[in-house]
C-alpha positions as CSV (number, residue, x, y, z in Angstrom):
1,X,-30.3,-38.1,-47.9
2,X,-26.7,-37.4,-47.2
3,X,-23.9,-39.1,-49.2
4,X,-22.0,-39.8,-46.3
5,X,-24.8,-42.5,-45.7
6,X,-23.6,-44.8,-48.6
7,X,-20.2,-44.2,-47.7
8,X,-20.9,-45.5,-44.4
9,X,-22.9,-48.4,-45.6
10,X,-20.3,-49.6,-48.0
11,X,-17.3,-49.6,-45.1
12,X,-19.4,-51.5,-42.4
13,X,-20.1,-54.5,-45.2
14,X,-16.7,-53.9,-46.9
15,X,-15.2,-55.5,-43.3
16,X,-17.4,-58.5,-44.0
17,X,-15.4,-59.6,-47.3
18,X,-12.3,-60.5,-45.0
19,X,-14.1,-61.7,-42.2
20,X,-15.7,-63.7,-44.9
21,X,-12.5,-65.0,-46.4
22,X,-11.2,-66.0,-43.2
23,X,-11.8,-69.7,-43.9
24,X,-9.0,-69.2,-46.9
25,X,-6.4,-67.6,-44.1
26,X,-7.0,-70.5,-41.7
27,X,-6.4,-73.1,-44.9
28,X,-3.4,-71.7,-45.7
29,X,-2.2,-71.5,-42.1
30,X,-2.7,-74.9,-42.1
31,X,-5.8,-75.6,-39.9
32,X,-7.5,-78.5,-40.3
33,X,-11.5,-78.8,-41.6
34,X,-12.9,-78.8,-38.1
35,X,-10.7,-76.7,-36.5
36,X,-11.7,-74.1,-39.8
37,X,-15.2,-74.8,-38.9
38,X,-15.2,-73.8,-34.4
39,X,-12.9,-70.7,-35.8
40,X,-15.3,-69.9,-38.7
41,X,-18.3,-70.5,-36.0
42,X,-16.7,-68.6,-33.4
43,X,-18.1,-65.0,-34.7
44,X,-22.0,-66.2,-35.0
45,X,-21.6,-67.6,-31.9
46,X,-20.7,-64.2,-30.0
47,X,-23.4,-62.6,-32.2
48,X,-26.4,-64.3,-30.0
49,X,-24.6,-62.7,-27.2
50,X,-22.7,-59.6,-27.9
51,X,-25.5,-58.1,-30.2
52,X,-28.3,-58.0,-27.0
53,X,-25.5,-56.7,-25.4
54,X,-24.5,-54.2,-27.1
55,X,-27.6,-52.7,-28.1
56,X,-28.8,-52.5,-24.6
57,X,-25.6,-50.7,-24.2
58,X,-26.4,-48.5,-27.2
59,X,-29.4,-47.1,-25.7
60,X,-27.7,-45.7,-22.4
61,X,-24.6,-44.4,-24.0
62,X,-25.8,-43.8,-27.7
63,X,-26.1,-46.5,-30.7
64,X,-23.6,-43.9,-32.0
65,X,-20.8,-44.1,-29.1
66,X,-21.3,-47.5,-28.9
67,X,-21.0,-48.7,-32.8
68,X,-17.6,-46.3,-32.3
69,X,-16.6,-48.7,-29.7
70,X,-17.0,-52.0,-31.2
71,X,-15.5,-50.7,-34.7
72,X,-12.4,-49.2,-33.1
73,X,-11.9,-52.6,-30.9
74,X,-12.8,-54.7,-33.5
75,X,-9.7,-53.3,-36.2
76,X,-6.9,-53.5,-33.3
77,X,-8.5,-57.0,-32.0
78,X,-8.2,-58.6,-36.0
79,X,-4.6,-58.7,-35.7
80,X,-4.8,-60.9,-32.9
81,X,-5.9,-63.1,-35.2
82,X,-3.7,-62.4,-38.1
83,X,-0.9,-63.8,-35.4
84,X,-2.4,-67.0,-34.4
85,X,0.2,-70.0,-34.6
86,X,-1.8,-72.9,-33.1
87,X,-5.3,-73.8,-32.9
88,X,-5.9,-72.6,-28.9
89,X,-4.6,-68.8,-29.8
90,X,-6.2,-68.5,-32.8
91,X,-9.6,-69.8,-30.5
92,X,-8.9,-66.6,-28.1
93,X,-8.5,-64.3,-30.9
94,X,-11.2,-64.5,-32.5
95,X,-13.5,-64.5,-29.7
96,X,-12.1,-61.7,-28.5
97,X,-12.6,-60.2,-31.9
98,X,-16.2,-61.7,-32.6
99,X,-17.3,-60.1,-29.4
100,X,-16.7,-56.7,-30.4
101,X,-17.4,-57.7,-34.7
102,X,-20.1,-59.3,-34.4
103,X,-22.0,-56.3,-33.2
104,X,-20.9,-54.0,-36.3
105,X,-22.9,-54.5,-38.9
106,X,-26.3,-54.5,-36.8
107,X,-25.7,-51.4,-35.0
108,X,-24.5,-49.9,-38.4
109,X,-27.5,-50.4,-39.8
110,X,-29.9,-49.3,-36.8
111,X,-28.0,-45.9,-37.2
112,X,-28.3,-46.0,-40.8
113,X,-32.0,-46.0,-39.9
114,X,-31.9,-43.3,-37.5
115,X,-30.0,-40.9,-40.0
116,X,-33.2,-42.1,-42.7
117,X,-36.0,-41.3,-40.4
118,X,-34.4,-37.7,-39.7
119,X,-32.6,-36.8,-43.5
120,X,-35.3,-39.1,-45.7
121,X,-34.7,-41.6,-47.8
122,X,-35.0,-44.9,-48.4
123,X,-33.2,-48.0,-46.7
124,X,-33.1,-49.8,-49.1
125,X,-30.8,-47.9,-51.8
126,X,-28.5,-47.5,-48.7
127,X,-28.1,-51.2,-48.3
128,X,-27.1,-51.5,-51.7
129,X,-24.1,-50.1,-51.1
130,X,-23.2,-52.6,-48.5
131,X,-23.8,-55.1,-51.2
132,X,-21.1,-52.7,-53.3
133,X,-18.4,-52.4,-50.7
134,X,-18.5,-55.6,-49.9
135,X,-18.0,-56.6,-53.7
136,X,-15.4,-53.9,-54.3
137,X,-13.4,-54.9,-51.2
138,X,-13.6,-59.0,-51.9
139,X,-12.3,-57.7,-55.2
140,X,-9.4,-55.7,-54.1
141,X,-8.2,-57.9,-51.7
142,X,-8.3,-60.7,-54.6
143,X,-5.6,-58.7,-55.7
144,X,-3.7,-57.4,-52.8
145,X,-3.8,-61.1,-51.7
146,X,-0.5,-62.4,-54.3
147,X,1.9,-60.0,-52.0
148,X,0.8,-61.8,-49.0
149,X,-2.6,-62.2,-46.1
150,X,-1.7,-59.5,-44.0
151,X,-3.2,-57.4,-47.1
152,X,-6.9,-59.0,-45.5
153,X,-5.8,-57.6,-41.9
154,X,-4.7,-53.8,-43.2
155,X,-7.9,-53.5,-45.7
156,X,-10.3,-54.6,-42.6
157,X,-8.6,-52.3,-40.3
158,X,-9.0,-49.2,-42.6
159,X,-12.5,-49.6,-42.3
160,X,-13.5,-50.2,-38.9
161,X,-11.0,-47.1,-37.8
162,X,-12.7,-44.6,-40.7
163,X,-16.4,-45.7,-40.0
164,X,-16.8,-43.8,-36.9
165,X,-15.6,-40.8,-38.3
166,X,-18.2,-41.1,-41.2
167,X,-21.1,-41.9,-39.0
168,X,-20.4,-38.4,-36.8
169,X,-20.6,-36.8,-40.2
170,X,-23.4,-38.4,-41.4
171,X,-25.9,-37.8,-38.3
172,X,-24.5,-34.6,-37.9
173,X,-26.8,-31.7,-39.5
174,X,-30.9,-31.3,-39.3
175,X,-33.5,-33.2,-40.8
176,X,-37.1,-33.8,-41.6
177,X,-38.5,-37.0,-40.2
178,X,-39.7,-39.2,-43.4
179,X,-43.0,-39.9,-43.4
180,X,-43.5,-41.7,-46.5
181,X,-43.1,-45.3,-45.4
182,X,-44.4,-48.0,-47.2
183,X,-46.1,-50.3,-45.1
184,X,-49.0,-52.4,-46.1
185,X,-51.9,-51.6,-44.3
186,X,-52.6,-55.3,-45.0
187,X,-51.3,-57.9,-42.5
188,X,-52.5,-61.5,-43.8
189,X,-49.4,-63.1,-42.7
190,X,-49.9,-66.4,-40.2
191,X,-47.4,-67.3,-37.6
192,X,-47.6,-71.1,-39.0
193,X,-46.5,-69.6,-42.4
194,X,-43.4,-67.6,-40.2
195,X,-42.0,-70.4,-38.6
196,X,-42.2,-72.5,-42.1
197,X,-40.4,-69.8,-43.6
198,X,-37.9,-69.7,-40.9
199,X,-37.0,-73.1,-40.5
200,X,-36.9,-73.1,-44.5
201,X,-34.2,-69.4,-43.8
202,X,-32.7,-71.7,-41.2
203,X,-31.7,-74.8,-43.6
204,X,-30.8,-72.0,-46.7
205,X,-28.3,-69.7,-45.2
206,X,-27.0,-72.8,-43.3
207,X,-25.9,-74.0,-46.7
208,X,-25.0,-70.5,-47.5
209,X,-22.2,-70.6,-45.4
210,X,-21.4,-73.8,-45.2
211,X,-20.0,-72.7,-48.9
212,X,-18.3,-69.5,-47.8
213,X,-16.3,-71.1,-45.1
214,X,-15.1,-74.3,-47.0
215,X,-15.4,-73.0,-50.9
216,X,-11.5,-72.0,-50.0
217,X,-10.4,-75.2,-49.3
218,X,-12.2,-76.7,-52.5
219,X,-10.4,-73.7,-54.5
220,X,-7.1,-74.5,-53.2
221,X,-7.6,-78.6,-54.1
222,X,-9.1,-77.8,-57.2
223,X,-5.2,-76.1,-58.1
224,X,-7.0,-72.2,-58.2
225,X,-5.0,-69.2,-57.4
226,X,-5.7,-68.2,-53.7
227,X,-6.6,-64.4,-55.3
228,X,-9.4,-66.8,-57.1
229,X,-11.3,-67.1,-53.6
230,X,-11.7,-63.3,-53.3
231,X,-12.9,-63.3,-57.4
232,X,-15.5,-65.6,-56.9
233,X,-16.6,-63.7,-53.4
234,X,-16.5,-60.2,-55.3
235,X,-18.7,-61.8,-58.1
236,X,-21.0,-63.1,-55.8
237,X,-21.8,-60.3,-54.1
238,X,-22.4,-58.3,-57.5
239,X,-25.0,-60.5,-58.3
240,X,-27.2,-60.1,-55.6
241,X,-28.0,-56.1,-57.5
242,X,-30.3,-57.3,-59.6
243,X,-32.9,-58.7,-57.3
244,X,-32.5,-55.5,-54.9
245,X,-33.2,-53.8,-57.7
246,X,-36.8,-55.5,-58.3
247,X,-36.9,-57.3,-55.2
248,X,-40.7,-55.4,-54.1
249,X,-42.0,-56.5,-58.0
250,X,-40.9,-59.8,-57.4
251,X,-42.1,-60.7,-53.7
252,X,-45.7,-58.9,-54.8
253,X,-45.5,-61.4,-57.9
254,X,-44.3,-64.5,-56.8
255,X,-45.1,-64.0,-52.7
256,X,-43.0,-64.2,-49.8
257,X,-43.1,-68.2,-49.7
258,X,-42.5,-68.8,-53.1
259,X,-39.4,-66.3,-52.9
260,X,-37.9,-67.9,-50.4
261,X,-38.6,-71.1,-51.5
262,X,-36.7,-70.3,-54.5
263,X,-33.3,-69.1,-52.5
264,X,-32.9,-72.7,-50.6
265,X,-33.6,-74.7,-53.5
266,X,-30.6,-72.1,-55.5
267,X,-28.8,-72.3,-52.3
268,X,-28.8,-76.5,-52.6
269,X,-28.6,-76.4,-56.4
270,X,-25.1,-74.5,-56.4
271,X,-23.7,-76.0,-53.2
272,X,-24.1,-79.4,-55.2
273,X,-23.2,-78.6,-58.6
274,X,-19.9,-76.9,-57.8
275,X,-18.8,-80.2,-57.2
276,X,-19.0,-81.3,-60.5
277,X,-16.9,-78.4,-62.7
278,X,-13.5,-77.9,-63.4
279,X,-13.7,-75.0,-65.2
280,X,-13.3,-71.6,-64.6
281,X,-16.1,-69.8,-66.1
282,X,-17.9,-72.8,-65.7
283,X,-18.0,-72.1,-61.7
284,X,-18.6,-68.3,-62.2
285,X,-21.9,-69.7,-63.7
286,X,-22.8,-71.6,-61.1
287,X,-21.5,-69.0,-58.6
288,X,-23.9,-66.6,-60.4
289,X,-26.6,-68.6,-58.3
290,X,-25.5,-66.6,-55.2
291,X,-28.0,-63.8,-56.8
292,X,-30.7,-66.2,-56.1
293,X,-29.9,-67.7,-52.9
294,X,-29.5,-65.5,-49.3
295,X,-30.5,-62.3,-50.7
296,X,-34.2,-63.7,-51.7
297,X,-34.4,-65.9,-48.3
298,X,-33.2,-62.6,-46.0
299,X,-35.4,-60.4,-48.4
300,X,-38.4,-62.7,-48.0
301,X,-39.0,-63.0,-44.3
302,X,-37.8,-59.8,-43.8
303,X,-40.8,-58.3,-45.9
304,X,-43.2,-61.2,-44.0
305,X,-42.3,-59.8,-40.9
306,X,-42.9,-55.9,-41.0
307,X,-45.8,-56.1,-44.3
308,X,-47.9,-59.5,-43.4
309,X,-47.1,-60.8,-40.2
310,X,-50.1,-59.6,-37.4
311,X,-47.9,-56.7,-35.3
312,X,-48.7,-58.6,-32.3
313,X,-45.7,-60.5,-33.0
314,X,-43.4,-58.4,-34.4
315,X,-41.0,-57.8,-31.6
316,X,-40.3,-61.8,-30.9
317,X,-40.2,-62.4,-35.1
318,X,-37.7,-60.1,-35.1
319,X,-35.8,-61.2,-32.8
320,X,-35.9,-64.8,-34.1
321,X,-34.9,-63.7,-37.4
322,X,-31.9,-62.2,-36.5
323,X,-30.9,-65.1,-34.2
324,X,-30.9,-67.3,-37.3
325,X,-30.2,-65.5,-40.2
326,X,-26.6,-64.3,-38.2
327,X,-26.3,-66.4,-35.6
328,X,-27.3,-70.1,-35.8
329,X,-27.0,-70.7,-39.1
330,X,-23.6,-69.8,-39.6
331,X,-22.4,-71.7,-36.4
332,X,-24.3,-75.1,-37.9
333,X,-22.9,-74.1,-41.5
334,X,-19.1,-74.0,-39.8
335,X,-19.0,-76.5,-37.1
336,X,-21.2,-79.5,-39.3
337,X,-19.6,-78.4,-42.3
338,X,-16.1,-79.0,-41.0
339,X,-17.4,-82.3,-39.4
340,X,-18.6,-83.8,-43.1
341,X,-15.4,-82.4,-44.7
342,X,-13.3,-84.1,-42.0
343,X,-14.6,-87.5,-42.3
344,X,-15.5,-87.6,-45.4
345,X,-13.9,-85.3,-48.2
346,X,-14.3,-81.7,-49.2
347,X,-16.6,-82.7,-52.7
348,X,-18.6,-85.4,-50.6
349,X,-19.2,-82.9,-47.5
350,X,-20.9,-80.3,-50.5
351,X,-22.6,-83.5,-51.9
352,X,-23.8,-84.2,-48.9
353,X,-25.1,-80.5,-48.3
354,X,-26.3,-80.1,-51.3
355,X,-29.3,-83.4,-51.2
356,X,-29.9,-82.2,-47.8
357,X,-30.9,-79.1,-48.8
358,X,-32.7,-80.7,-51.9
359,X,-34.6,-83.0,-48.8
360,X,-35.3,-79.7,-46.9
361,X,-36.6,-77.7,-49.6
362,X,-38.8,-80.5,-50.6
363,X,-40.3,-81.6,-47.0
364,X,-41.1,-77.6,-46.6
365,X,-43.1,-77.3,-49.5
366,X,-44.9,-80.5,-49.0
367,X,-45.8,-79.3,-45.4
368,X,-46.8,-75.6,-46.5
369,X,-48.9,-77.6,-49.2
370,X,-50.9,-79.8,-46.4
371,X,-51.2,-76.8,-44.2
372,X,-52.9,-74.9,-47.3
373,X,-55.5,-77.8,-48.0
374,X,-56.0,-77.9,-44.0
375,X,-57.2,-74.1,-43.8
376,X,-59.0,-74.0,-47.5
């Protein structure tokens, strides 16, 4: 498996740490909770359209040419952004961004799965490198941050211009197709259990970024350094290792359901209880949550779908899955969010999350239980 393929991994996700910290430049800028929210929502949004697109573009012109299209727009675009004065500009700008962004990171990783099927290899170790460069960029940029925002803009840039290059590196060369895939020859899976699980996703990463849009604003009132924001995101991401680590030993243990059902409640558990701390280490416990919150929900259908779900439906479960987990959800996280947070307060609007995610968790299980007894 060439190097170049973590390399290329870790620069696609490292883009997401600012993109991700974009709710802390719109704060500062002086934005108000909704307006954070339709800006925040803004790049999910053009994911239900620009990803179709762009794929079906991909496959006349090459996933390859196309991926060097969207990252190379994508780095000038962002500093349309970084100049937005009012709330109407900074509207255009990052539409005009999200349409090429949004499409990075999915066409990244279909190539990342072309270059496994033809060097070897497994996905997996490759997508923990994402997990890396996104940690090690929130990190730096934590830093860089204290001499001023535009630090976000030239750090994003960087790697959206040197990805391209990497990826006609990486896919350059020959190659044995792998065929060691591990795929259960057992398919169990019901589509009942699916569309529990994804309703369950639904609520979960919902919550998820609910608390990466607005945990800036609850920094800046709680009196933290702005470079605490990119900390906290850095340390987050580092915590979702261990699970990717043993993430097969625990879904075979626990189960796909129980897994997932795991990451809401986590996800409803930390969006809740960060309201209640002051302290600094105090929070990085409960931010240590993160490790059991998207991570096992994404993991968890994601192995339902391609191990126990019939094939028959394969194609359309897909398709579903990545309409929520990057599209819908972070639109309802970002425009409700800013909603509760404008009408109430920022600690009442995570209050507020945080039983609703209790309610959902609980409502799920109690259907998933009934369904059970029905079918025994």
């Amino acid at each position: 498996m060439p190097i170049w393929n973590f390399f290329f991994e870790a620069l696609t996700y490292s883009s997401l740490a600012a993109r991700n910290m974009l709710g802390q430049f719109f704060d500062i800028a002086g934005f108000s909770p909704i307006e954070i929210g339709y800006l925040m929502a803004m790049i999910p949004v053009f994911a239900l359209v620009s990803n179709p697109l762009w794929f079906r573009i991909g496959s006349k012109i090459t996933d390859k040419n196309a991926f060097t299209i969207v990252s190379i727009s994508s780095g000038f675009l962002f500093w349309l952004v970084y100049l937005s004065k009012n709330f109407i500009f900074g509207l255009i700008a990052v539409a005009a961004f999200s349409f090429f962004f949004s499409a990075v990171v999915p066409l990244g990783d279909s190539l990342m799965m072309v270059s496994v099927k033809k060097h070897g290899g497994a996905f997996g170790r490759i997508r923990l490198f994402g997990t890396v460069g996104f940690a090690i960029t929130a990190l730096l940029l934590s830093g860089l941050v204290k001499w001023g925002f535009i630090w976000y803009f030239i750090v994003t840039s960087i790697s959206l211009f040197l990805a391209p290059f990497v990826i006609n590196v990486t896919l350059t060369g020959k190659g044995t197709e792998n065929k060691k895939l591990n795929v259960s020859s057992v398919r169990n899976g019901n589509l009942f259990t699916f569309v529990i699980m994804i309703i369950g996703m639904t609520f979960g990463i919902t919550l998820g970024s609910f608390h990466n849009t607005f945990f800036p604003v609850l920094s800046r009132q709680l009196g933290y350094d702005k470079s605490f924001v990119g900390l906290i995101y850095a340390f987050m991401a580092f915590t979702e290792v261990p699970f990717l680590f043993f993430a097969e030993r625990i879904i075979k243990k626990m189960g796909n359901f129980n897994v997932l059902i795991t990451g809401i409640f986590a996800s409803a558990l930390r969006v809740l209880l960060i309201t209640y701390v002051t302290e600094m280490m105090a929070l990085f416990l409960i931010e240590s949550l993160h490790g059991l919150t998207y991570i096992l929900m994404y993991y968890a259908l994601f192995n339902y779908i391609h191990f126990k779900l019939p094939e028959k439906y394969l194609v359309n479960a897909q398709s579903l899955f990545w309409l929520v987990s990057s599209g819908l959800t972070y639109i309802l996280g970002s425009i409700v969010g800013g909603y509760l947070i404008e009408f109430f307060n920022t600690l009442a609007g995570f209050r507020i999350m945080g039983f609703m995610g209790f309610a959902a968790t609980g409502v799920i299980v109690l259907i998933s239980i009934m369904f059970k007894r029905k079918t025994a």
